[in-house]
C-alpha positions in Angstrom: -21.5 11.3 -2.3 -22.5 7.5 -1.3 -22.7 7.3 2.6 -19.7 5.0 3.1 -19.9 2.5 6.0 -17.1 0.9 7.7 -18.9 -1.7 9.4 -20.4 -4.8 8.0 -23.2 -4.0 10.6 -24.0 -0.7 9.4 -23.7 -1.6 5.6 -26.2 -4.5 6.0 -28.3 -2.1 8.4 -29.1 0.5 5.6 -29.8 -2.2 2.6 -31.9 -4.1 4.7 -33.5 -0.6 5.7 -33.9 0.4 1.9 -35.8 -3.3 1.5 -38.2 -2.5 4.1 -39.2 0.9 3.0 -40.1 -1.1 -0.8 -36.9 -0.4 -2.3 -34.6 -3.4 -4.1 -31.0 -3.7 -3.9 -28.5 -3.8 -7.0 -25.1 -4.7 -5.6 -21.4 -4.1 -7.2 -18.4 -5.9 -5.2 -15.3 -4.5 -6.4 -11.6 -4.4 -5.5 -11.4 -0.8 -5.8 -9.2 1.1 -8.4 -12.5 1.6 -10.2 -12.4 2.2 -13.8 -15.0 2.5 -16.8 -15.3 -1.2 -16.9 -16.5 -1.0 -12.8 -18.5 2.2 -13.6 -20.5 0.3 -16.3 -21.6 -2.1 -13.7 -22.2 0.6 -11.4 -25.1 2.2 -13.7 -26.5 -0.9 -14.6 -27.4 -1.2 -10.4 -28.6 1.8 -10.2 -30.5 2.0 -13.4 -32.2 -1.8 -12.8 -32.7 -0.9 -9.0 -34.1 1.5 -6.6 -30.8 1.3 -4.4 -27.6 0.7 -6.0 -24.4 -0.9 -3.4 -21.0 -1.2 -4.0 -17.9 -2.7 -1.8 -14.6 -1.6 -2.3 -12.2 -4.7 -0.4 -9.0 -5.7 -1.6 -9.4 -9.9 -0.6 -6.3 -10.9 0.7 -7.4 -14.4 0.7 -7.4 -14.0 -3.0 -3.7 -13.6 -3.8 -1.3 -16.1 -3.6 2.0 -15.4 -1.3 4.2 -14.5 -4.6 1.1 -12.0 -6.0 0.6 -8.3 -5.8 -1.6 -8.4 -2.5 0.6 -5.1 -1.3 1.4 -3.0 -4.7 -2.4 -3.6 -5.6 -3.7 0.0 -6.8 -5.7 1.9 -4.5 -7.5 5.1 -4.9 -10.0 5.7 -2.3 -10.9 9.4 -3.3 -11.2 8.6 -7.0 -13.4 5.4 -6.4 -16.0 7.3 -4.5 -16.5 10.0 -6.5 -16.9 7.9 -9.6 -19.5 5.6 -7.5 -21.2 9.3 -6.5 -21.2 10.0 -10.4 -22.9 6.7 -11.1 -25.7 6.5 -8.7 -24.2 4.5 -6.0 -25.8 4.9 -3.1 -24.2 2.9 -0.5 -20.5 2.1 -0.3 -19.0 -1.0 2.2 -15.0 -0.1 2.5 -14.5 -2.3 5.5 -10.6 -3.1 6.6 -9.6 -6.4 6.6 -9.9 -7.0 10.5 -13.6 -5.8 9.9 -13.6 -8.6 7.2 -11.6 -11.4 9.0 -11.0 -10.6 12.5 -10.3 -14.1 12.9 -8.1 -16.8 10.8 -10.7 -18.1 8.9 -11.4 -21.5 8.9 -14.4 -21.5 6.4 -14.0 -21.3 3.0 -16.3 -21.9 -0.1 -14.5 -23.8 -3.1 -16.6 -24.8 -6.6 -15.6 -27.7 -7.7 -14.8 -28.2 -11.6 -15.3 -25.4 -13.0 -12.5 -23.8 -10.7 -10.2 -27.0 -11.9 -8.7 -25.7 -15.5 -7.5 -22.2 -16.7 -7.4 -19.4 -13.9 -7.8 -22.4 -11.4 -4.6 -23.8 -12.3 -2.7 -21.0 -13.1 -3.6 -19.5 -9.6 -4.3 -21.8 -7.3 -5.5 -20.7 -4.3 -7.4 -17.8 -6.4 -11.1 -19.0 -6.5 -11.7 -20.3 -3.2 -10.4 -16.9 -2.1 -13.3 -15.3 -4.4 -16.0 -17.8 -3.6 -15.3 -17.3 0.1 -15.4 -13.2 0.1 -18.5 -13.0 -2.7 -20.1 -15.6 -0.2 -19.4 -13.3 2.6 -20.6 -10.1 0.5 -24.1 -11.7 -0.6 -24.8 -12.8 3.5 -24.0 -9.0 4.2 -25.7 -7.8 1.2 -29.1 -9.4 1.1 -31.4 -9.9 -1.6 -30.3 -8.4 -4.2 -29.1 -8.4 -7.9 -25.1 -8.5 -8.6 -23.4 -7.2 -11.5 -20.1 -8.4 -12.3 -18.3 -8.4 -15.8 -18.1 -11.0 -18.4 -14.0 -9.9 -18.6 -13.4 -12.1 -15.8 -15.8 -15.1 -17.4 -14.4 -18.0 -14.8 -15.1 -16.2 -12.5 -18.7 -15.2 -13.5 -19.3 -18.5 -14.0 -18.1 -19.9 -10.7 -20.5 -17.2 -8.9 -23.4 -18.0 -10.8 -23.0 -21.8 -9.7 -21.9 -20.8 -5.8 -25.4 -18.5 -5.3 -27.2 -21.2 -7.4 -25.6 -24.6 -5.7 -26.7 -22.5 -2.2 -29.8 -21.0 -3.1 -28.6 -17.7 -2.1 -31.5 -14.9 -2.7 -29.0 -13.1 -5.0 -29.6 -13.1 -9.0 -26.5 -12.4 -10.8 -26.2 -10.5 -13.2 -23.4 -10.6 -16.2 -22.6 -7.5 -18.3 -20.6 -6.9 -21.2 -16.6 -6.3 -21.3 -15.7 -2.9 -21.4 -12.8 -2.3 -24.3 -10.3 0.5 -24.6 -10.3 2.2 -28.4 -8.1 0.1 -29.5 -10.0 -3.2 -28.0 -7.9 -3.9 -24.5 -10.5 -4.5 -22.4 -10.3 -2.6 -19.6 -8.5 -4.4 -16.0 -7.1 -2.4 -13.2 -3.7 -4.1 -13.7 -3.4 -2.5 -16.8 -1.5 0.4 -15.5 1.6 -2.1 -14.8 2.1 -2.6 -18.8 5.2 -0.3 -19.9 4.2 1.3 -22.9 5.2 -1.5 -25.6 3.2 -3.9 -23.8 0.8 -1.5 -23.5 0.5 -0.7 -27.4 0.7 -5.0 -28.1 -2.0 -6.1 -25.7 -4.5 -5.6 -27.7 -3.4 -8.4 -30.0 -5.6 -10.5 -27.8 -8.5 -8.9 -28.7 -7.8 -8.8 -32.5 -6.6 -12.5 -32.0 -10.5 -13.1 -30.7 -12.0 -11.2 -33.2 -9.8 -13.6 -36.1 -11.0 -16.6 -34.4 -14.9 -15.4 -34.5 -14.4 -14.0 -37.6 -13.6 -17.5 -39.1 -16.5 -19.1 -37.1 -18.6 -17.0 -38.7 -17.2 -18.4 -42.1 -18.0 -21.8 -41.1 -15.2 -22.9 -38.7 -16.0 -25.5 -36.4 -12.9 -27.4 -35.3 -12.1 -26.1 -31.9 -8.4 -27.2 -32.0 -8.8 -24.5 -35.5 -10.2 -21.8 -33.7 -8.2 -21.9 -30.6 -5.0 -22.5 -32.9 -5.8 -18.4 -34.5 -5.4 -17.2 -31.6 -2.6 -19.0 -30.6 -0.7 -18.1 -33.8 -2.1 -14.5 -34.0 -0.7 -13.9 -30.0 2.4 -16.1 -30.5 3.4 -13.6 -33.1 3.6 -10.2 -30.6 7.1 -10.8 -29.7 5.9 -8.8 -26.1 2.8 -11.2 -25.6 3.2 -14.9 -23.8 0.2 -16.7 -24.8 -1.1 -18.9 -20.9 -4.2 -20.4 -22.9 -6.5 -20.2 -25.4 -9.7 -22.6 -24.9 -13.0 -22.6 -26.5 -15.5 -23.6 -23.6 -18.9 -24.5 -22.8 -20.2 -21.5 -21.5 -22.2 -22.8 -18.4 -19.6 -25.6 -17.1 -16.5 -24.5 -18.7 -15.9 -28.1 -19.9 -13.6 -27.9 -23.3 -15.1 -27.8 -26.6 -14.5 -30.4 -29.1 -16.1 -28.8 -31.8 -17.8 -25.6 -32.4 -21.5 -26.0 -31.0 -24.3 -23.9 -28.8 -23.3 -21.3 -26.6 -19.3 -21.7 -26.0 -16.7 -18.8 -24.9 -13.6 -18.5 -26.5 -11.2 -17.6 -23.1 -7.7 -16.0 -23.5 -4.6 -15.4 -20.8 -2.0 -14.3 -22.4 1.4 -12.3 -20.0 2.9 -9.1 -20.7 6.1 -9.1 -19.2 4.9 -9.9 -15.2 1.3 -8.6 -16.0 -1.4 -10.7 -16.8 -4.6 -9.9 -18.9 -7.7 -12.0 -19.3 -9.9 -11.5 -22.6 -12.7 -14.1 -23.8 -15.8 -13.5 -26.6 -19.2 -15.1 -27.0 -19.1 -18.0 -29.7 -22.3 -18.8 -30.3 -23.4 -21.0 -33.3 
């Protein structure tokens, strides 16, 4: 099993330890919950590195006052030994006193690319993730971080944090992690009944469409955002948020289809929401 550490102190202690003996660091933060999607990014660390880290901290700056801060999943047990069967050496699952035993008066925030999609829809959201990654990668150290490209925004708002502050941390995006049927996978899945669950992966068919017709010479971005518009409009137990072809660095909104772009997708389920995107790339 992972020797588990409770203490920032002794977290940072035994990375900076495994540094000086010649080893590098591959780091995972997570929310816990862990699935297939976290495990990939877990073996990815410990293949690329000599040391592979994980935290398991549900961010309560992270959650607005009307979200699921308190009915979050949680599975301590189950986390650990899938971080054990992935290589994980070293696990930070700090409280949140150990985290913020003080109100916090500093916070990190990213300006544009938090200003559109997930950043509106949520607003408190990002700064609550810029803040606690922030925090993580001073623990952490130099190292290399693996998050998912499920949550894309987000990927792209760390990149530009630990690049804007020349943090010694290179991060590290790796692919979405898909169900059979294509759902990718999210920890909130388990909060679909089962007809949600058995429409939700119209989003992932509705991306497929829309590269589909890229590929066969689409490049309106209205057009391609419009397939998967209609294709999720038509699941009577979908609620399409947005659909938005972006540039994939800034996040700025395509007006045609050009370069490297993401196609980005939040769509509700009842009171759950799922995230999707694909690569466009012309």
């Amino acid at each position: 099993m992972p020797e588990v550490h409770a203490t920032i102190a002794g977290f940072r202690a035994a990375l900076d330890a495994s540094r000086a003996a010649g080893a590098d660091v591959g780091f995972v933060p997570t929310m816990g919950y862990l699935h297939e999607g976290h495990a990939s990014l877990m073996r990815a660390a410990a293949a690329e590195c000599a040391v592979a880290a994980a935290s398991i901290f549900v961010n309560p700056l992270q959650f607005a006052a009307s979200e699921d801060l308190s009915d979050y999943p949680r599975d301590l047990d189950r986390d650990l030994a899938l971080a054990d069967a992935c290589g994980v050496a070293h696990v930070l699952v700090p409280s949140v006193e150990e985290m913020y035993p003080r109100p916090v008066l500093t916070t990190v925030t990213v300006a544009d690319i938090t200003a559109r999609f997930e950043g509106a829809a949520r607003p408190e959201h990002f700064a609550g993730v810029a803040t606690v990654v922030s925090k993580l990668f001073s623990i952490v150290g130099p190292s290399r971080s693996y998050f998912g490209e499920k949550d894309f925004q987000q990927l792209a708002v760390v990149r530009r944090m630990a690049a804007d502050l020349s943090m010694p941390i290179e991060v590290v995006g790796c692919p979405i992690v898909r169900e059979a049927d294509g759902l990718a996978l999210s920890s909130r899945n388990v909060y679909l009944s089962p007809d949600q669950r058995a429409a939700a992966p119209v989003i992932h068919r509705a991306l497929d469409a829309a590269a589909a017709a890229v590929a066969a010479g689409q490049r309106s971005a209205a057009a391609v955002e419009a397939i998967v518009a209609d294709a999720i409009g038509a699941e009577p137990e979908a609620v399409l948020d947005y659909a938005a072809l972006v540039d994939a660095a800034t996040l700025e909104p395509a007006a045609a289809v050009d370069g490297e772009q993401r196609l980005l997708v939040a769509a509700r389920f009842g009171t759950t929401r799922l995230l999707d995107n694909t690569a466009i790339t012309t």
